[in-house]
PDB file of N, CA, C and O in Angstrom, chain B, residues numbered from 101:
ATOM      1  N   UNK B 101       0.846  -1.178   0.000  1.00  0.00           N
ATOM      2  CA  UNK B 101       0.000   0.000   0.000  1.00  0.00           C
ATOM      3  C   UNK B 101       0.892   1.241   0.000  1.00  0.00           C
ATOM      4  O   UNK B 101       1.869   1.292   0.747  1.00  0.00           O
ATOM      5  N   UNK B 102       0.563   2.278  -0.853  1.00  0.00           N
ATOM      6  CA  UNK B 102       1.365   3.357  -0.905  1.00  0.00           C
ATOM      7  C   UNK B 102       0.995   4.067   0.312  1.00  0.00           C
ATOM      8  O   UNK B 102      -0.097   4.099   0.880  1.00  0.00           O
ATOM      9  N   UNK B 103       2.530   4.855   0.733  1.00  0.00           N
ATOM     10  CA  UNK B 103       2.739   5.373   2.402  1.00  0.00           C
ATOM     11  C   UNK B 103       1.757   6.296   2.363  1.00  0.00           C
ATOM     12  O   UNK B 103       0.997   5.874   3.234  1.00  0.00           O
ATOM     13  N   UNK B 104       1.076   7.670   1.754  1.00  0.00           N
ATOM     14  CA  UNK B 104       0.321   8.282   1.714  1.00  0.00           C
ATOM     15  C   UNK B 104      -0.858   7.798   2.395  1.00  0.00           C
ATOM     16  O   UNK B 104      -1.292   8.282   3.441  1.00  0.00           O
ATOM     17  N   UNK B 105      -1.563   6.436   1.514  1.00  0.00           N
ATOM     18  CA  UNK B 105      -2.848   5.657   1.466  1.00  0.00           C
ATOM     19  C   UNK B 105      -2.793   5.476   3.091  1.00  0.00           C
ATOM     20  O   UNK B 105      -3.496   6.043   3.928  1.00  0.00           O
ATOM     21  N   UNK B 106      -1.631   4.412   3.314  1.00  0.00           N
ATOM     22  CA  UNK B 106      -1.630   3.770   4.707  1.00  0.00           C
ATOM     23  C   UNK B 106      -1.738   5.073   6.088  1.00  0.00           C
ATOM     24  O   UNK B 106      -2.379   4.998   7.136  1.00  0.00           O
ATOM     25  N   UNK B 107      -1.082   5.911   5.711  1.00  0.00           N
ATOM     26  CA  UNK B 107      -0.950   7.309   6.636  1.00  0.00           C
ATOM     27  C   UNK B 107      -2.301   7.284   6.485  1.00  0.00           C
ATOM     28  O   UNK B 107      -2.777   6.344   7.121  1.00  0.00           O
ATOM     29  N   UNK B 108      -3.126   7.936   5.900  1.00  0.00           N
ATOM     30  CA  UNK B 108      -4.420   8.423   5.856  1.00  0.00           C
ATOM     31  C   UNK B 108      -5.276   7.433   6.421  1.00  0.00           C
ATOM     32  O   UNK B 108      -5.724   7.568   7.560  1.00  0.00           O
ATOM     33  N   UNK B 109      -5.528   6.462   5.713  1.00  0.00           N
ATOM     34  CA  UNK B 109      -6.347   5.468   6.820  1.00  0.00           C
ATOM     35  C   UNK B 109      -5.990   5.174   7.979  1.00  0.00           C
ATOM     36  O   UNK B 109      -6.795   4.513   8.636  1.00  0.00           O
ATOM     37  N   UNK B 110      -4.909   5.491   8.505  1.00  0.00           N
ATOM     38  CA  UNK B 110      -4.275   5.223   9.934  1.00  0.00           C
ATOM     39  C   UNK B 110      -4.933   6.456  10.357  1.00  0.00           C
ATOM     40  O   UNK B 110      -5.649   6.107  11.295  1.00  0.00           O
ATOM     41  N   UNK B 111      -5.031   7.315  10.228  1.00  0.00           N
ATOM     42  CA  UNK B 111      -5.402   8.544  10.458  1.00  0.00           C
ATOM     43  C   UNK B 111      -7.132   8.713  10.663  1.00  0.00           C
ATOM     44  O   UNK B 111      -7.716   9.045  11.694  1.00  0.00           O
ATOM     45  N   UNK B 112      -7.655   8.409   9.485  1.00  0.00           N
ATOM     46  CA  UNK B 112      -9.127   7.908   9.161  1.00  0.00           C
ATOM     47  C   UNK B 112      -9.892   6.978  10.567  1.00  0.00           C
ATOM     48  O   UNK B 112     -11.038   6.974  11.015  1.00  0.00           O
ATOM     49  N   UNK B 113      -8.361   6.089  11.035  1.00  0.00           N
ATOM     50  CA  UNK B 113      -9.112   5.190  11.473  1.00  0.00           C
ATOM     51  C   UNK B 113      -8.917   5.084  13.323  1.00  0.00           C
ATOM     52  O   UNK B 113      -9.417   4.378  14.198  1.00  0.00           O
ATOM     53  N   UNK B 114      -7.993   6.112  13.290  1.00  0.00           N
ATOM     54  CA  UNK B 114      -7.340   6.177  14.418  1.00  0.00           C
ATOM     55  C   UNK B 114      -8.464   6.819  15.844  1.00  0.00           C
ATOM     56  O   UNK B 114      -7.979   7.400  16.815  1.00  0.00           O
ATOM     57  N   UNK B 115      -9.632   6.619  15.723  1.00  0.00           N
ATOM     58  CA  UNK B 115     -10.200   6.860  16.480  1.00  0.00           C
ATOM     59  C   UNK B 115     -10.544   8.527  17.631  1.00  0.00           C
ATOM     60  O   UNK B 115     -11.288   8.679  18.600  1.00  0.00           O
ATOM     61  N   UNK B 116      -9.332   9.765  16.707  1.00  0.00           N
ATOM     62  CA  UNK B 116      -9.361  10.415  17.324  1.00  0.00           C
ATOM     63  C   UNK B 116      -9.899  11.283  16.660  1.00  0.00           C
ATOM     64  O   UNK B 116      -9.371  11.483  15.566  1.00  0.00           O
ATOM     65  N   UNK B 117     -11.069  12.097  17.000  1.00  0.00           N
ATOM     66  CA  UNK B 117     -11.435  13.002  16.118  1.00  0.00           C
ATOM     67  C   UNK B 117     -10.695  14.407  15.146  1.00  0.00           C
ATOM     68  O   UNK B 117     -10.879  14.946  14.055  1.00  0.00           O
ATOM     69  N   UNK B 118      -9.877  14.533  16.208  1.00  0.00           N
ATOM     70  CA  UNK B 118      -9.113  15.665  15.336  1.00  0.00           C
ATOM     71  C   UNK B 118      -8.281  15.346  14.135  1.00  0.00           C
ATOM     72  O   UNK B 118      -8.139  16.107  13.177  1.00  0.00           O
ATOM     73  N   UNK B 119      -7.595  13.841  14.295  1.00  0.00           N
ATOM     74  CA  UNK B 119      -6.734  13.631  13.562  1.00  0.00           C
ATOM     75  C   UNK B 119      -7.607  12.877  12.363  1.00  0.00           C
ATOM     76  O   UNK B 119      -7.041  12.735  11.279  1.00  0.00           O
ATOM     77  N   UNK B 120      -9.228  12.296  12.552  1.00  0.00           N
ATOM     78  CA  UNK B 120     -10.350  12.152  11.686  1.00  0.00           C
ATOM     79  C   UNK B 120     -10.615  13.436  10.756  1.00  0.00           C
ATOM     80  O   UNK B 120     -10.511  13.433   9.530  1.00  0.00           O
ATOM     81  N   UNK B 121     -10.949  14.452  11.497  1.00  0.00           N
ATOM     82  CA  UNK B 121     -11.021  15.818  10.551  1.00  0.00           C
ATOM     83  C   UNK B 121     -10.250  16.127   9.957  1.00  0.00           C
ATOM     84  O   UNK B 121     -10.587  16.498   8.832  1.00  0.00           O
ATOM     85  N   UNK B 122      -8.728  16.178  10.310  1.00  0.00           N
ATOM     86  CA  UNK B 122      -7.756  16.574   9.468  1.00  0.00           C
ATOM     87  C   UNK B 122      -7.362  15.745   8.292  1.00  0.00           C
ATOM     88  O   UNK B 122      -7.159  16.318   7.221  1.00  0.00           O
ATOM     89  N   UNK B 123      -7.227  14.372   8.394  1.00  0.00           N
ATOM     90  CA  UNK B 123      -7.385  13.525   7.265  1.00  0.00           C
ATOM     91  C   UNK B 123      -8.563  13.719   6.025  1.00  0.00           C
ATOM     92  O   UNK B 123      -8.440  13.696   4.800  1.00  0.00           O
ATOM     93  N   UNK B 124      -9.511  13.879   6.726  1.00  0.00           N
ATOM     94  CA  UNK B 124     -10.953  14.358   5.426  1.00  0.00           C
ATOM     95  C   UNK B 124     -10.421  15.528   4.973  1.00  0.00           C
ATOM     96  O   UNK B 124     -10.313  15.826   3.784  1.00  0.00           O
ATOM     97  N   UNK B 125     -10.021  16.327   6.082  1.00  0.00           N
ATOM     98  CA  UNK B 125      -9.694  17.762   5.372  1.00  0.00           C
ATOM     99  C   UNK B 125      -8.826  17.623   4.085  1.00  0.00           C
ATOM    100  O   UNK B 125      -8.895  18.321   3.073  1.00  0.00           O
ATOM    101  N   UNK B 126      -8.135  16.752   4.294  1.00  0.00           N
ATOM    102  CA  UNK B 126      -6.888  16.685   3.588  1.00  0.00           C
ATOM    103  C   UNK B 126      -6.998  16.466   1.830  1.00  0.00           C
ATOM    104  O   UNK B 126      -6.245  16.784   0.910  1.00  0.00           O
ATOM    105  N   UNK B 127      -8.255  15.801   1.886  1.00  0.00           N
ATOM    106  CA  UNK B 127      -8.766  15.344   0.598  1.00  0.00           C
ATOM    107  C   UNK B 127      -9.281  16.296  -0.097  1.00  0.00           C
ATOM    108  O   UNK B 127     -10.095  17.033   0.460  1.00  0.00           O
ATOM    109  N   UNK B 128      -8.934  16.516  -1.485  1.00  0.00           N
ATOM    110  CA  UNK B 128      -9.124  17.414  -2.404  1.00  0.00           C
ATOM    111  C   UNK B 128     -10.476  18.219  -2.640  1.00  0.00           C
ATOM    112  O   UNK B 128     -10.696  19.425  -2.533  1.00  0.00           O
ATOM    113  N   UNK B 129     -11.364  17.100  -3.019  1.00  0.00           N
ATOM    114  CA  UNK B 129     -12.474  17.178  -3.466  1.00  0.00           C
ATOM    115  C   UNK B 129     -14.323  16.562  -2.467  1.00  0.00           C
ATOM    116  O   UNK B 129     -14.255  15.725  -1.567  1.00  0.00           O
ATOM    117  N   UNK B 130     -15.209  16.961  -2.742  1.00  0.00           N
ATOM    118  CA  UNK B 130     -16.095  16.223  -2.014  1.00  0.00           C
ATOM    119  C   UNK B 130     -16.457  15.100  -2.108  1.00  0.00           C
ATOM    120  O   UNK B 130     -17.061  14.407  -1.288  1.00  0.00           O
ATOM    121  N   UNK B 131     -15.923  14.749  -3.634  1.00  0.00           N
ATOM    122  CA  UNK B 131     -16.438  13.482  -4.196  1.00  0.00           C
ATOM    123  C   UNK B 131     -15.974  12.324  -3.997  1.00  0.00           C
ATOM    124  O   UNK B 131     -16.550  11.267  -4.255  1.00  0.00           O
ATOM    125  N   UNK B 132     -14.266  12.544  -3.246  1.00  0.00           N
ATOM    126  CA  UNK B 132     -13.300  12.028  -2.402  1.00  0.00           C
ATOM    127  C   UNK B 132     -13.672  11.545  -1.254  1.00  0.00           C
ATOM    128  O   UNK B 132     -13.584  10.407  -0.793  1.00  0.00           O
ATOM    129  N   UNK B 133     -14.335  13.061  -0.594  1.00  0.00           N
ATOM    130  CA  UNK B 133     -14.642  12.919   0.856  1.00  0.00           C
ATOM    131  C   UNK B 133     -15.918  12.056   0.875  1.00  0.00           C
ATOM    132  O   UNK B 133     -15.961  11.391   1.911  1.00  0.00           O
ATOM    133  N   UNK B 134     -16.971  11.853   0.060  1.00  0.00           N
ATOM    134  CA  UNK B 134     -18.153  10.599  -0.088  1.00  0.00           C
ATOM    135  C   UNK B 134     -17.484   9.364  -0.331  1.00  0.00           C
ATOM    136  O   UNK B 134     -17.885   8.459   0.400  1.00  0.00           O
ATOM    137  N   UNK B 135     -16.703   9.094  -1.030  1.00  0.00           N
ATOM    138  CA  UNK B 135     -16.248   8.094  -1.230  1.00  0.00           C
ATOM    139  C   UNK B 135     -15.747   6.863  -0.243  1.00  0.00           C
ATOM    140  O   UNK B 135     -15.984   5.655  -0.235  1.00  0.00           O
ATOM    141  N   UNK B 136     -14.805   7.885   0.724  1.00  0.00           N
ATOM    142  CA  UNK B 136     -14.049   7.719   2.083  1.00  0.00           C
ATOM    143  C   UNK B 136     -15.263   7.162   3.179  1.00  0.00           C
ATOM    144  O   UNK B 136     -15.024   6.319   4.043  1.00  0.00           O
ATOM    145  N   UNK B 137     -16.487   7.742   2.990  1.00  0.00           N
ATOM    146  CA  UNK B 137     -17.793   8.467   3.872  1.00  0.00           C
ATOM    147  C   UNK B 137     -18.571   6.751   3.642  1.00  0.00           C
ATOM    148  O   UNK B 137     -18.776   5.852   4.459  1.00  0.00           O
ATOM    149  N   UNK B 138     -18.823   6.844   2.293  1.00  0.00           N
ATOM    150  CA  UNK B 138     -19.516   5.651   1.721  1.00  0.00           C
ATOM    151  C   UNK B 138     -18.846   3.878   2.266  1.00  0.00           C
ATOM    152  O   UNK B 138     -19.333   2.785   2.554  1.00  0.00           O
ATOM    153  N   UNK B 139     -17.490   4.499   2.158  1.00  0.00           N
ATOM    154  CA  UNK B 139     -16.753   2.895   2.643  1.00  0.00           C
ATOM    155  C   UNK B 139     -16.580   2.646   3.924  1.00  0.00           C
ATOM    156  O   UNK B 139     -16.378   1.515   4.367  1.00  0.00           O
ATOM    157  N   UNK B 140     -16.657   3.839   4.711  1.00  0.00           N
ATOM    158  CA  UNK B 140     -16.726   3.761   6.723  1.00  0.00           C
ATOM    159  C   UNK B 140     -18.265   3.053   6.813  1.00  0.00           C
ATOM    160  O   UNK B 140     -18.479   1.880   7.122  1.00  0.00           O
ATOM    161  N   UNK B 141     -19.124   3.918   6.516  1.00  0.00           N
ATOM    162  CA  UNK B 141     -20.742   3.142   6.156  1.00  0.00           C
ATOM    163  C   UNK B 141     -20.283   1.672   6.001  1.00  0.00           C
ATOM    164  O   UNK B 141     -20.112   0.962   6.992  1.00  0.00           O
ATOM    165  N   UNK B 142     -20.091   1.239   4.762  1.00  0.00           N
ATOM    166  CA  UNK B 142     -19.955  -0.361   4.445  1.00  0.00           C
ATOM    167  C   UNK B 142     -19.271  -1.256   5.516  1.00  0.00           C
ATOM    168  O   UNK B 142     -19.530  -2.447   5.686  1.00  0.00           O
ATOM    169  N   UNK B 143     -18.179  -0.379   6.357  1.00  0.00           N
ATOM    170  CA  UNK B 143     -17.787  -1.075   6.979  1.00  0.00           C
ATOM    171  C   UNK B 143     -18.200  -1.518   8.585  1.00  0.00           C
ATOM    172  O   UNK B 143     -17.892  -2.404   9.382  1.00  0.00           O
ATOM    173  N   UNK B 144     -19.306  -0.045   8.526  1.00  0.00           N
ATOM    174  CA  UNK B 144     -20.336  -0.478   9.908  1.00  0.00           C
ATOM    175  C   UNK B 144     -21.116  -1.471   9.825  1.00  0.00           C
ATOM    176  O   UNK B 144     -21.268  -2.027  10.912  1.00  0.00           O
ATOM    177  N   UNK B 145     -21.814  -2.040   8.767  1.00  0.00           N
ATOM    178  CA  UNK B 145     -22.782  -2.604   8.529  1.00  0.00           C
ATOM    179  C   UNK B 145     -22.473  -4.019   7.791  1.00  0.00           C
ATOM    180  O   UNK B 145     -23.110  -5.071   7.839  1.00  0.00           O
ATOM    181  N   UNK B 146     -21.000  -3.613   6.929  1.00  0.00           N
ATOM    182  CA  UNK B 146     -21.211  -5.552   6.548  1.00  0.00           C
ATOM    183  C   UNK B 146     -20.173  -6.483   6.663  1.00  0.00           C
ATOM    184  O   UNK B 146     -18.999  -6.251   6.953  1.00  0.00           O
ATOM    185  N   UNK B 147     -20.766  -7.689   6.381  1.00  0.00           N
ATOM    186  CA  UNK B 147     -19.864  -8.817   7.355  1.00  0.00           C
ATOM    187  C   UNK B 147     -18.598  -8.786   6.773  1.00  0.00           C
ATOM    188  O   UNK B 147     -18.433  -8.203   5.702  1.00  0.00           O
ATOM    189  N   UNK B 148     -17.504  -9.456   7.470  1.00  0.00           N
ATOM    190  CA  UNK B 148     -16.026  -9.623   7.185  1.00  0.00           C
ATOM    191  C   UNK B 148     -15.408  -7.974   7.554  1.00  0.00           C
ATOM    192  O   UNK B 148     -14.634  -7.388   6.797  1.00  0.00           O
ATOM    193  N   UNK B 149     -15.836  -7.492   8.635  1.00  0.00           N
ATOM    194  CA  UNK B 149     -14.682  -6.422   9.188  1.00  0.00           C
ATOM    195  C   UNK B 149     -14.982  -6.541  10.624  1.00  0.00           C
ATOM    196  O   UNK B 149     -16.013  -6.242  11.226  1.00  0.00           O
ATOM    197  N   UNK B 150     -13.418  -7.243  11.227  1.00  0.00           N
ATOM    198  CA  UNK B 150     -13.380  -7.615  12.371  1.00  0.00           C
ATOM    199  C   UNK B 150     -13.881  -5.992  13.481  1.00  0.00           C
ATOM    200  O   UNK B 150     -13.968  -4.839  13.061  1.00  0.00           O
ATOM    201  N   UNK B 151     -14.100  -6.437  14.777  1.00  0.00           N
ATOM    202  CA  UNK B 151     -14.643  -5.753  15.531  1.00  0.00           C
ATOM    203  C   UNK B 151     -14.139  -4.477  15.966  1.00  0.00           C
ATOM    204  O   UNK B 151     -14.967  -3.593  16.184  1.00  0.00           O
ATOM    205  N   UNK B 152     -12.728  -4.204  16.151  1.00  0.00           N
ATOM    206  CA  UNK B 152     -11.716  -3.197  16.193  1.00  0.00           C
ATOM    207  C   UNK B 152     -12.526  -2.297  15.129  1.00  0.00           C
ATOM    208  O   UNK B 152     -13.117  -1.262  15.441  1.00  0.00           O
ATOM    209  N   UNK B 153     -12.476  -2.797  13.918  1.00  0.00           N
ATOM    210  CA  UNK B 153     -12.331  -2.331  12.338  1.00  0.00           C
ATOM    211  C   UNK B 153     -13.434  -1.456  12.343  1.00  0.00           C
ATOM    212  O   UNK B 153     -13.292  -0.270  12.044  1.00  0.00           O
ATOM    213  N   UNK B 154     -14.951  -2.132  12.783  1.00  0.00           N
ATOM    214  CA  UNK B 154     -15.527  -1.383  12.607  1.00  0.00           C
ATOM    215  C   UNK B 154     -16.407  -0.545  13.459  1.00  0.00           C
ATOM    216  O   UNK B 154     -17.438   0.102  13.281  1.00  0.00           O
ATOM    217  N   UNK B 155     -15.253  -0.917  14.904  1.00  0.00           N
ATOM    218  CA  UNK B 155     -15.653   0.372  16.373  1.00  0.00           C
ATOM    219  C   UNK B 155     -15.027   1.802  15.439  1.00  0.00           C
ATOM    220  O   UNK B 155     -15.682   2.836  15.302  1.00  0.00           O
ATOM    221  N   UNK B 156     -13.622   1.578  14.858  1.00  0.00           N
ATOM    222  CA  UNK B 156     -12.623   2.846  14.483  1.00  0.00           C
ATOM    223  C   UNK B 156     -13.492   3.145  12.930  1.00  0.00           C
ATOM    224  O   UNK B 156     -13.102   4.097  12.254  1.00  0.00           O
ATOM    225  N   UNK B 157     -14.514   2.401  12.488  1.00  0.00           N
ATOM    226  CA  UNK B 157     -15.627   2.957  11.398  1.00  0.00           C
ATOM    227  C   UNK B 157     -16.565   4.050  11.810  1.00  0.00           C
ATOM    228  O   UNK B 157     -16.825   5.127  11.274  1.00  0.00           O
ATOM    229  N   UNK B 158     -17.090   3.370  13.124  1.00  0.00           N
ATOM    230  CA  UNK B 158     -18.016   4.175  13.875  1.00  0.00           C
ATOM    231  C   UNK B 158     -17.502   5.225  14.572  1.00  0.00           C
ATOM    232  O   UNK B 158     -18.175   6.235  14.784  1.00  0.00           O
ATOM    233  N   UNK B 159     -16.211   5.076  15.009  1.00  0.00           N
ATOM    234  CA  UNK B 159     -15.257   6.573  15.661  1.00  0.00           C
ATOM    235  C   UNK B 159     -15.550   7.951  14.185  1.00  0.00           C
ATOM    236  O   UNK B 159     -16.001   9.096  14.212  1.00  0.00           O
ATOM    237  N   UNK B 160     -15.079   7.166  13.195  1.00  0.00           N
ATOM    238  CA  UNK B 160     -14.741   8.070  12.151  1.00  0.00           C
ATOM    239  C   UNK B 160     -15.968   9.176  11.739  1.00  0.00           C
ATOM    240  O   UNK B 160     -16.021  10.406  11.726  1.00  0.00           O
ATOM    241  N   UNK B 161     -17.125   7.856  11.339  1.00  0.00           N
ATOM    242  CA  UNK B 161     -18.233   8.465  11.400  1.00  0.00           C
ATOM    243  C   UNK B 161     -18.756   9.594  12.201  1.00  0.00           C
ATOM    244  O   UNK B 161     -19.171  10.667  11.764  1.00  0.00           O
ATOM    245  N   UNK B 162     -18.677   9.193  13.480  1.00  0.00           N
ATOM    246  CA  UNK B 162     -19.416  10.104  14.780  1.00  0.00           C
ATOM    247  C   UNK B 162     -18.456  11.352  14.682  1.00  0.00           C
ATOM    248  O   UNK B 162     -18.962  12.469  14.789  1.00  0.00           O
ATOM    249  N   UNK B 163     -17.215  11.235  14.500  1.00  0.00           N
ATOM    250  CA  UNK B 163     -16.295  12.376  14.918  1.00  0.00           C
ATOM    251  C   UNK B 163     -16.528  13.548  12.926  1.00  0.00           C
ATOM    252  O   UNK B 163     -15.899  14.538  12.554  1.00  0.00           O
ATOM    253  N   UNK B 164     -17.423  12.931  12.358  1.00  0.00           N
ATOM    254  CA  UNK B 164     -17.739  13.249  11.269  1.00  0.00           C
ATOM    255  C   UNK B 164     -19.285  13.895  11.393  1.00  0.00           C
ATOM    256  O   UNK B 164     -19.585  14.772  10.583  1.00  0.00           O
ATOM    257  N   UNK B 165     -20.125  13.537  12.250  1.00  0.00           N
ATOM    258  CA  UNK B 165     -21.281  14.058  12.268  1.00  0.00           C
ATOM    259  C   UNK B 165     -22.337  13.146  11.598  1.00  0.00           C
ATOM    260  O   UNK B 165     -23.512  13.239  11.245  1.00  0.00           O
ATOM    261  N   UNK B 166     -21.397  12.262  11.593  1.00  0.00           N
ATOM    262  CA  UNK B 166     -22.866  11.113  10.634  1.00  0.00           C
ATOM    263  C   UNK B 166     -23.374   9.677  11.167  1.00  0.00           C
ATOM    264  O   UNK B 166     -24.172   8.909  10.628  1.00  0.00           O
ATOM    265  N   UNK B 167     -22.540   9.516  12.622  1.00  0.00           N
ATOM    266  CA  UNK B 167     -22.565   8.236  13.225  1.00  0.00           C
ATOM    267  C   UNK B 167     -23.208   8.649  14.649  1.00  0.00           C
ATOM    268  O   UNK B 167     -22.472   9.270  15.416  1.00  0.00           O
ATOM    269  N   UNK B 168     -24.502   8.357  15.054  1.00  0.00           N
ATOM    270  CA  UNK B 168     -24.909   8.139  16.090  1.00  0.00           C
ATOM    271  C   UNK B 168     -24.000   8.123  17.150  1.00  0.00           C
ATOM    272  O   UNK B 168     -24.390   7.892  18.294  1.00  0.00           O
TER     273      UNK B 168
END
């Protein structure tokens, strides 16, 4: 995985909100930021993402304004 990619989802996934905002921030476009938005979603809801995976889905979300 290119170091960029892996940084950012470490970031994405890292459970802390600030460092959640700043990663979205980071992304160019909105169509980026849905994209990112759309695959945290998939990963709340479907099978094969272990439990860690998709508490730091639901971090991302909430610290995003879109996760309960």
């Amino acid at each position: 995985m290119d170091k960029w990619l892996e940084k950012f989802w470490g970031e994405i996934l890292s459970r802390e909100p600030q460092r959640i905002l700043a990663a979205m921030s980071s992304l160019p476009d909105e169509e980026e930021r849905a994209a990112i938005i759309a695959h945290l979603q998939r990963m709340t809801t479907e099978n094969g993402w272990l439990e860690p995976q998709r508490i730091s889905a639901e971090a991302a979300l909430a610290a995003l304004g879109i996760y309960k």
